[in-house]
C-alpha positions in Angstrom: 0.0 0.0 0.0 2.9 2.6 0.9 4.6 1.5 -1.7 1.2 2.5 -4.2 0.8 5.9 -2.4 4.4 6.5 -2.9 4.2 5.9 -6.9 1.3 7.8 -6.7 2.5 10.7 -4.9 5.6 10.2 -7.3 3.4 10.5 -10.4 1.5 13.6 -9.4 4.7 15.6 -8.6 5.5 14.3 -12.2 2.6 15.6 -14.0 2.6 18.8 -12.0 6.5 19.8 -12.5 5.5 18.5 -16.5 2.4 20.6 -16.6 4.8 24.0 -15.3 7.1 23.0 -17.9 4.1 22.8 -20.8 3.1 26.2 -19.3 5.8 28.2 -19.3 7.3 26.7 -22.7 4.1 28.2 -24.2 4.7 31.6 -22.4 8.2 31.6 -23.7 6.2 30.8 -27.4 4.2 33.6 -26.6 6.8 36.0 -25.7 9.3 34.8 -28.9 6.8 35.5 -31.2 5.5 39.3 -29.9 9.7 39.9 -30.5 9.8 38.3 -33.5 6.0 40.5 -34.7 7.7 43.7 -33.7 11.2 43.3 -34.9 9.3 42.5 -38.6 7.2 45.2 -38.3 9.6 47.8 -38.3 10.1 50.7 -40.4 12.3 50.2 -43.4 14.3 52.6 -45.6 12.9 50.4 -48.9 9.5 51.0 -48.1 9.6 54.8 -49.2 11.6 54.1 -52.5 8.3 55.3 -54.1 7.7 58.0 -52.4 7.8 62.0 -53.5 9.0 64.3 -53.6 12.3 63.0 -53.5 14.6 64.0 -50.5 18.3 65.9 -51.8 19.6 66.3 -48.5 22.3 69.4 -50.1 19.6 71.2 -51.7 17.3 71.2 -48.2 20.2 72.1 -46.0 21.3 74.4 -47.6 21.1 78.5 -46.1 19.2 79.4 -43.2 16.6 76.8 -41.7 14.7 76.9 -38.3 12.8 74.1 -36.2 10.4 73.2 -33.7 10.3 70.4 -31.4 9.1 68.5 -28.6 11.0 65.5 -26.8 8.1 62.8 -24.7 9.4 60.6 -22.5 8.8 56.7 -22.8 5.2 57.1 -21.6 4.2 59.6 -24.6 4.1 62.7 -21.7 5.8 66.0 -23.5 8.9 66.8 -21.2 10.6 69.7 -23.3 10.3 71.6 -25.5 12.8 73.7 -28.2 13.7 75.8 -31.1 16.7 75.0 -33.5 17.9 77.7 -36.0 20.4 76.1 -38.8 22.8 77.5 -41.4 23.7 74.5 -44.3 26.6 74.8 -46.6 27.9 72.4 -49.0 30.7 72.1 -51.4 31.0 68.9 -53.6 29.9 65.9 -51.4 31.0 67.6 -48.4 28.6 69.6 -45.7 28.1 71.0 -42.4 25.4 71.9 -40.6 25.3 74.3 -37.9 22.8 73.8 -35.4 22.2 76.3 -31.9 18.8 75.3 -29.8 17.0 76.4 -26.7 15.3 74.7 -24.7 12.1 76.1 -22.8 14.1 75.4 -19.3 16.7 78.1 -20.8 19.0 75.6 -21.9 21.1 76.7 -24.9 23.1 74.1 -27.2 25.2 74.2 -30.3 25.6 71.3 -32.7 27.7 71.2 -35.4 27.5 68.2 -38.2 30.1 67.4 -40.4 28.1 65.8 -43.9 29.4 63.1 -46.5 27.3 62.4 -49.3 28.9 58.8 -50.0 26.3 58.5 -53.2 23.4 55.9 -54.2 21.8 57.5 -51.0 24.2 56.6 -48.4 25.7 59.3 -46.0 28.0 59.5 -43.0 27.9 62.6 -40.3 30.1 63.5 -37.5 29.6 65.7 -34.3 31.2 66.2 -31.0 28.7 64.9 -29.1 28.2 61.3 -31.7 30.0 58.4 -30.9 31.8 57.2 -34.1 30.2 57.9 -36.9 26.2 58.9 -38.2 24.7 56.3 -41.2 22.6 57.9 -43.1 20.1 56.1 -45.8 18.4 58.1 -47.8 15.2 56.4 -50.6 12.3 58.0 -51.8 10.9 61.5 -49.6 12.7 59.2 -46.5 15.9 59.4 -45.0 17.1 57.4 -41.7 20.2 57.9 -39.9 21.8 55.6 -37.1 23.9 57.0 -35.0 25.2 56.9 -30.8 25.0 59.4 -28.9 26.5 61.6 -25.4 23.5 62.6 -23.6 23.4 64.6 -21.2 20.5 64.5 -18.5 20.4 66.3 -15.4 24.4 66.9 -15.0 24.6 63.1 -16.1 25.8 62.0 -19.8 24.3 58.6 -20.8 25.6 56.9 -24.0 21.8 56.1 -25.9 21.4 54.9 -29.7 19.2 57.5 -31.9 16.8 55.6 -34.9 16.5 59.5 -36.4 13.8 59.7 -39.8 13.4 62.4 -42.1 10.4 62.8 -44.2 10.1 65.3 -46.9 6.5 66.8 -47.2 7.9 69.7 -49.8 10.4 71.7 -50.8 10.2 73.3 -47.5 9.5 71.4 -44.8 10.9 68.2 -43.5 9.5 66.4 -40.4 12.0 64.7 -38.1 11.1 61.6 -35.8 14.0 60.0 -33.6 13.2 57.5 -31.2 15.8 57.6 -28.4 17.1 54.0 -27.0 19.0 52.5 -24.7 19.6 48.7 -24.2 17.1 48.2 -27.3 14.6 49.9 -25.5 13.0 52.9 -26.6 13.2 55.7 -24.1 12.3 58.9 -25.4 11.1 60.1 -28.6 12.1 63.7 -30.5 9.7 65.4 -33.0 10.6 68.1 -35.2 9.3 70.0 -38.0 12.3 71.6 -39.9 11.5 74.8 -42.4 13.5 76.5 -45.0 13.6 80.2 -44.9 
């Protein structure tokens, strides 16, 4: 009779520890496929091949320029907002882009970008403040740079990856999305609406 109890007892500990393992196997199925949904569903640079007008990155940064923009933390809430006047100037494949913000704290910050034009819509661009080196890929009215970056955050600089799209609507207005992440994860997002003069 123990010895009946003890294979039973023995089989139910079985089935339970087999039925956790069923459980969270499916969970990790779950949880594989929501990463493998979301890293397909991503934006990419191919999809705007079509798309007009097309985006010359000289000819739009070129002279005097000014911005509006808003940065939202993770949750969506607005937690800045800024003005950017720019001054463009390119000879041959070269550029540079000089860019001075503030902030509605009072912050004030200059940028300056350092442009290649590598041709068949592929760019490079260089700041103080970008680790390495800025891809750029431009297709269509799109153009999406990659880039690391020096952020600095309440008197503390975090290193954070920029996914940074450009959309040409015309000839004089180009709107900027740029999802701040860090570990993979998106952090913050920037919005701007950049106009020619």
């Amino acid at each position: 009779m123990r010895i009946l109890l003890k294979s039973a007892s023995s089989a139910t500990r079985y089935s339970a520890s087999r039925l956790w393992h069923v459980k969270w196997l499916k969970k990790l199925a779950v949880i594989a496929a929501c990463i493998s949904l979301f890293s397909c569903s991503s934006a990419s640079i191919e999809d705007y091949a079509n798309s007009n007008p097309t985006l010359n990155l000289a000819a739009f940064f070129d002279g005097e320029l000014t911005a509006s923009g808003i940065v939202q933390d993770y949750s969506g809430k607005v937690t800045r907002k800024f003005t950017v006047t720019m001054t463009g100037s390119w000879q041959g494949n070269k550029g540079e882009l000089k860019e001075w913000f503030i902030y509605d704290d009072g912050e004030k910050q200059t940028r300056i970008w350092y442009l290649t034009d590598l041709g068949n819509g592929q760019f490079e661009g260089r700041a103080d403040d970008i680790l390495g080196v800025a891809k750029g890929e431009a297709n269509g009215s799109a153009l999406r740079w990659r880039y690391d970056m020096k952020l600095l955050v309440d008197g503390s600089e975090y290193e954070v990856e920029f996914d940074d799209w450009m959309f040409l609507v015309d000839n004089k207005t180009i709107i900027n999305k740029s999802d701040i992440n860090k570990f993979g994860i998106k952090v913050a997002e920037v919005t701007l609406v950049i106009q020619r003069k």
